[in-house]
C-alpha positions as CSV (number, residue, x, y, z in Angstrom):
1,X,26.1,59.5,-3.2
2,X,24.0,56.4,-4.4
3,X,20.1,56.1,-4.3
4,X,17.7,53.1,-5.2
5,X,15.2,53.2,-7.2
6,X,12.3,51.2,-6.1
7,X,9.5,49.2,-8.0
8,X,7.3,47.6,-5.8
9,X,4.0,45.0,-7.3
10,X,1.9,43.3,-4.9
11,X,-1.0,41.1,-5.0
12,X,-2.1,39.0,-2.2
13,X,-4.2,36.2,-3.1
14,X,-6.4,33.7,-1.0
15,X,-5.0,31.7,1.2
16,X,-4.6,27.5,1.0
17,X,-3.9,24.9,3.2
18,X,-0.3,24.1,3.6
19,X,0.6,20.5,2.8
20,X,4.3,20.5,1.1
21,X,6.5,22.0,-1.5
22,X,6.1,19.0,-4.4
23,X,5.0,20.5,-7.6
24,X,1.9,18.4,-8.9
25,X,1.3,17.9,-12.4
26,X,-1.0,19.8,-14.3
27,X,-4.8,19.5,-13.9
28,X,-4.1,18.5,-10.4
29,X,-5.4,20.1,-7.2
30,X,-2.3,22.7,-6.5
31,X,-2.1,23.9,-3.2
32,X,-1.0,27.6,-4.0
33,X,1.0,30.9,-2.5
34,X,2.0,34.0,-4.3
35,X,5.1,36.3,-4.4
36,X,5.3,40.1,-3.9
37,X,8.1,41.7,-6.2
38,X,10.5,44.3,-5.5
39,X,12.3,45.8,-8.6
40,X,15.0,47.8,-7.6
41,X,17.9,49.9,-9.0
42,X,21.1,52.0,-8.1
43,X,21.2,55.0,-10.0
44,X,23.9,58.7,-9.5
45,X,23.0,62.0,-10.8
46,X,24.1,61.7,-14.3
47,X,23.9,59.1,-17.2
48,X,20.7,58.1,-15.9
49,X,17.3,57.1,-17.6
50,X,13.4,57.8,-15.9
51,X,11.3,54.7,-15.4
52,X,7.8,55.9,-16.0
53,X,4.7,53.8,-14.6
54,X,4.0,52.8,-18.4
55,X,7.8,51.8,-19.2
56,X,8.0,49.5,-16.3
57,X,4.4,48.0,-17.0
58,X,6.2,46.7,-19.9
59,X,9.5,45.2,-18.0
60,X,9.3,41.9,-19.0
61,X,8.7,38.7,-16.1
62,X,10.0,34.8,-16.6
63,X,9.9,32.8,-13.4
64,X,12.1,29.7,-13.6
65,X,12.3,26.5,-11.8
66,X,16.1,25.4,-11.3
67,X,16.9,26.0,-15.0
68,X,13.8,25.1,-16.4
69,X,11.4,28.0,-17.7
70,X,8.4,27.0,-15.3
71,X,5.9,29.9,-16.6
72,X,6.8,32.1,-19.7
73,X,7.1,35.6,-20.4
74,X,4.6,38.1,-19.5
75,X,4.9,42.1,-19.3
76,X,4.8,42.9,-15.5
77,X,1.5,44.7,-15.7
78,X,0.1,41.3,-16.4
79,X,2.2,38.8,-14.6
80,X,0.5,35.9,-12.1
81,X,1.7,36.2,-9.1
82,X,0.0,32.8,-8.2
83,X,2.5,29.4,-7.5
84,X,2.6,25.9,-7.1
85,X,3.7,25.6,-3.1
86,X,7.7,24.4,-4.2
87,X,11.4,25.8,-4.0
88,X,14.0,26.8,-6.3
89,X,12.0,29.6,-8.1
90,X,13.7,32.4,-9.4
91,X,12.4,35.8,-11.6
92,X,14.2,37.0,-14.5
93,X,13.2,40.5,-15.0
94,X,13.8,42.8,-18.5
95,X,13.3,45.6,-19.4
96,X,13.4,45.2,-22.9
97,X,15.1,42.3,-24.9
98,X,18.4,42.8,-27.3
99,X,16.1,43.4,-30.3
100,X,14.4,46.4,-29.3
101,X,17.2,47.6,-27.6
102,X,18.4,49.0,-30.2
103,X,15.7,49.0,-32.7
104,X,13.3,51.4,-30.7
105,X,13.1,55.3,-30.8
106,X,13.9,55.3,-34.3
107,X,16.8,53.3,-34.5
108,X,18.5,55.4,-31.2
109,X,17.8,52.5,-28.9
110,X,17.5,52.4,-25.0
111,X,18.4,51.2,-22.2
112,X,18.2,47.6,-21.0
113,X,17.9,46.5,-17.4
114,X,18.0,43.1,-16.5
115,X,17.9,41.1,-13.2
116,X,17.4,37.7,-11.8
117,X,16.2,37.2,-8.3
118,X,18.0,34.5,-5.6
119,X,15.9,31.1,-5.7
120,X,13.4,31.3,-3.3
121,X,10.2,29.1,-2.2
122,X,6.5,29.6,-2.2
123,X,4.7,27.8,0.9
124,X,0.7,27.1,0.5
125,X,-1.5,30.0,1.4
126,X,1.9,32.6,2.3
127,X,3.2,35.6,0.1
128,X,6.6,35.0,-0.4
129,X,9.0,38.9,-0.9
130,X,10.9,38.5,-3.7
131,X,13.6,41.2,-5.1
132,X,15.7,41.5,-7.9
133,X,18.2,44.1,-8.0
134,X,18.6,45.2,-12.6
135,X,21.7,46.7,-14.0
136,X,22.2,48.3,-17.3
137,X,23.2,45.4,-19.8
138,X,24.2,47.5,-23.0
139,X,25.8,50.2,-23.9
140,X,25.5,53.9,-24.5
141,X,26.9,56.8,-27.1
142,X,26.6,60.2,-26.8
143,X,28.5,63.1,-28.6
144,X,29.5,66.8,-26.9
145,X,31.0,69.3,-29.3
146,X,33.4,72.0,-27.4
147,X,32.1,75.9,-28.3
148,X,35.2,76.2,-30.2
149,X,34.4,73.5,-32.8
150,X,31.1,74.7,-32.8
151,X,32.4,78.4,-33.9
152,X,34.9,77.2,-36.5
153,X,33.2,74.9,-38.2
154,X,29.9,77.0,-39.0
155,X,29.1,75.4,-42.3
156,X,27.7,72.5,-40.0
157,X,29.3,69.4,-38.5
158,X,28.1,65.8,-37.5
159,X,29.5,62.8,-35.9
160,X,27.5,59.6,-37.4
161,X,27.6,55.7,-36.9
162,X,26.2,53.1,-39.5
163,X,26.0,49.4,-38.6
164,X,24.4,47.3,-41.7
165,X,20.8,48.8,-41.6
166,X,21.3,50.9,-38.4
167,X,22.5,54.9,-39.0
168,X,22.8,57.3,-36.4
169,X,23.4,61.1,-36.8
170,X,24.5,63.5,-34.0
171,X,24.2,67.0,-35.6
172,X,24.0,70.4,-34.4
173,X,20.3,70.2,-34.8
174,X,19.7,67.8,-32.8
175,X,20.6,69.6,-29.4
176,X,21.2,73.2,-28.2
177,X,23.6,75.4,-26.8
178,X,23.9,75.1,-22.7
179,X,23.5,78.0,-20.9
180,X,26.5,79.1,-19.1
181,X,28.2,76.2,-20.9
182,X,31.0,76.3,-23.5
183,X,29.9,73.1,-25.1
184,X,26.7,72.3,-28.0
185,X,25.5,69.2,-26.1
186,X,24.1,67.0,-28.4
187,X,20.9,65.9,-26.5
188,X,19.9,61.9,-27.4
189,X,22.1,59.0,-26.8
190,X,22.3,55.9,-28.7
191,X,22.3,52.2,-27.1
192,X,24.4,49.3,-28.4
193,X,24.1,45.4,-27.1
194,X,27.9,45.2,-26.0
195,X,27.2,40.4,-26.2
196,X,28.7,38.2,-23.4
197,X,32.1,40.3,-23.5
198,X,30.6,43.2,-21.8
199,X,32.6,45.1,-24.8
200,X,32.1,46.7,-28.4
201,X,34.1,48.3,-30.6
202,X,32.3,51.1,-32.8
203,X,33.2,53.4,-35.3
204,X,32.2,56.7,-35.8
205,X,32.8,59.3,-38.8
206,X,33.3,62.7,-38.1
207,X,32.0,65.0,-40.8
208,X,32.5,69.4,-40.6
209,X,32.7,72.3,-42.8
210,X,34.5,76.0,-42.3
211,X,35.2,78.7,-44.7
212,X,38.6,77.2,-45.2
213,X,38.7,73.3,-44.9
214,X,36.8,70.0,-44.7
215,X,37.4,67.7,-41.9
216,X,36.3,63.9,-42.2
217,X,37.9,61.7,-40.0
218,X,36.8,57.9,-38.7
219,X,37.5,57.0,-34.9
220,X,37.0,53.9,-32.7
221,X,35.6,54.1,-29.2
222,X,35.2,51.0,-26.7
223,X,31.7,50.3,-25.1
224,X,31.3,49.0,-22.2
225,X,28.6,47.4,-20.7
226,X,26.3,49.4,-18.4
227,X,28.1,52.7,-19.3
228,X,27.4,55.9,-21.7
229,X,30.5,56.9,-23.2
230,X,30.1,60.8,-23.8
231,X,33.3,61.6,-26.3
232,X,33.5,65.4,-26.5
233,X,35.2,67.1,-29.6
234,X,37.2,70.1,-29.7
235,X,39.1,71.9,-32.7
236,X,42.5,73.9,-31.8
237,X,42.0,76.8,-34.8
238,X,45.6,78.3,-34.0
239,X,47.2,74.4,-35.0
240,X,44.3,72.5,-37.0
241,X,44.2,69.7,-34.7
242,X,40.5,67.9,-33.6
243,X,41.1,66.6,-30.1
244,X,38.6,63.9,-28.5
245,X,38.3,63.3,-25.1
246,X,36.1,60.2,-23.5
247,X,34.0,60.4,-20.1
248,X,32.6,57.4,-18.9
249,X,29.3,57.5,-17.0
250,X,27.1,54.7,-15.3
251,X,23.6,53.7,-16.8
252,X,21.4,53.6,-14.2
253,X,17.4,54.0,-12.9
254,X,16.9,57.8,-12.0
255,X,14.2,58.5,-9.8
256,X,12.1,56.5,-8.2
257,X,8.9,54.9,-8.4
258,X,6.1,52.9,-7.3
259,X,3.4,50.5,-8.7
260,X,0.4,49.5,-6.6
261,X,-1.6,46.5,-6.3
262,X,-4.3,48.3,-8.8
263,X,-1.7,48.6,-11.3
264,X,-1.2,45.1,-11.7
265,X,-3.9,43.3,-14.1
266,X,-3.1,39.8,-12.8
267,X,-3.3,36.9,-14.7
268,X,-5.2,34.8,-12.5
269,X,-4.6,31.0,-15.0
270,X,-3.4,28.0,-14.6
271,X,0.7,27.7,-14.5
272,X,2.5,27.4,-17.7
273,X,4.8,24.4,-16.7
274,X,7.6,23.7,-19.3
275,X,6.8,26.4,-21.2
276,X,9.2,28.6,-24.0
277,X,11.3,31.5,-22.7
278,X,10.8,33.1,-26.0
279,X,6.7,33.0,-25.5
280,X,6.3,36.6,-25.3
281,X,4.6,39.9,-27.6
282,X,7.3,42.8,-27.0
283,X,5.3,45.9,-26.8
284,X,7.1,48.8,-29.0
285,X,5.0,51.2,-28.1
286,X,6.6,54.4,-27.0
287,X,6.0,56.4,-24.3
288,X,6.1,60.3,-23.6
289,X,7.2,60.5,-19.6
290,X,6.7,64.0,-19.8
291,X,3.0,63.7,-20.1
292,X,2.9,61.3,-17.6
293,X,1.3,62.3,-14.2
């Protein structure tokens, strides 16, 4: 069964006379609206990723105008939700961009959620309800070793990925035994940008030690866009043989949540016509969503 998750950010501004939709040029007398935006999600029970209040404060905003950037990118806690009267808008909404997808938490990545809103219009003096429904854009990793591997190989095992500057190690220390479980789940997943294909082909090298042998093997897995491919790994002691099984999952929002008018430190400035899509400070901060209330 599917639920949304829902981000709503409103701020109504002061009305103005309604003339027409033309865009005047800068330094004119604009007659202005605003837009209310909705933020919203799909998500399942598993292979999903929390939104705190703080994370989506820094999805990133671009509003376009036909295929022309009309005011560059802001964070969402700081966007200006104040238009020209006009049509053919449309919001681009980020979470992240491809950079810090999988440069942040160490190098483990995260999730990127990206949407674009239908074209819409803004009439003088109205608030115009604009939504934009984000999917998971990149790719996730994550490794489950079966009890059995876990048992046999008890001078320590890891699975670990390197990528020019990039390495990531899944090792028994890194996660815990389930309860009730038969498998060591390894507990963090790593995030890959997966291009215009929607595909990417990784490698991964397989590295355990037992009493009696060494086992070092390298295996390519498929990732595909807006997925976590969980590949759990089992050892048959009575043949010798490592077995690898794949289970995909979808990356969605889990939870939900909502962001108020005071959460929203608008940017009350003149538009930024013409302005350049790259125009924006990514914020790398992290944030703890347990500690946050």
């Amino acid at each position: 069964m599917r639920k949304y998750l829902i981000i709503i950010c409103s701020v109504l501004l002061a009305s103005c006379s309604e003339k027409d939709f033309d865009f005047p040029t800068p330094g004119e007398n604009e007659e202005m609206g605003s837009f209310e935006l909705t933020l919203t999600g799909e998500r399942q029970t598993r292979a999903t990723s929390t939104i705190s209040k703080e994370q989506a404060d820094n999805f990133l905003v671009t509003i376009y105008k036909g295929s022309d950037v009309y005011r560059q990118t802001d964070l969402l806690k700081n966007i200006n939700t104040r238009l020209s009267a006009g049509y053919g808008y449309t919001i681009n909404v980020e979470s992240c961009n491809e950079a810090t997808a999988e440069s942040s938490n160490d190098g483990w990545g995260e999730p990127r959620y990206v949407g674009t809103s239908a074209p819409f219009s803004v009439k003088a003096g109205q608030t115009t309800h604009v939504s934009v429904h984000c999917t998971g854009t990149n790719a996730g990793f994550d490794v489950v070793f079966d009890k059995t591997f876990y048992s046999y190989f008890t001078g320590g095992f890891q699975v670990s990925v390197t990528e020019g500057n990039r390495s990531i190690v899944f090792d028994r220390i890194t996660g815990g035994l389930s309860e009730g479980d038969n498998i060591f789940q390894i507990s963090d997943v790593a995030y890959f940008n997966v291009g215009e294909t929607g595909s990417r082909t990784i490698t991964y090298h397989i590295h355990a030690v037992s009493p009696r042998k060494t086992l070092d093997r390298d295996v390519e897995i498929t990732l595909n866009k807006g997925r976590v491919s969980r590949a759990t790994i089992s050892y048959e002691m009575s043949t010798f043989s490592l077995s690898i099984t794949v289970d995909e999952e979808e990356l969605m929002f889990d939870d939900s949540l909502y962001i108020s008018d005071d959460d929203i430190k608008t940017d009350q400035g003149d538009t930024d016509m013409g302005s350049n899509h790259d125009g924006y400070s990514d914020d790398d901060t992290n944030v703890d969503i347990n500690n946050y209330d």
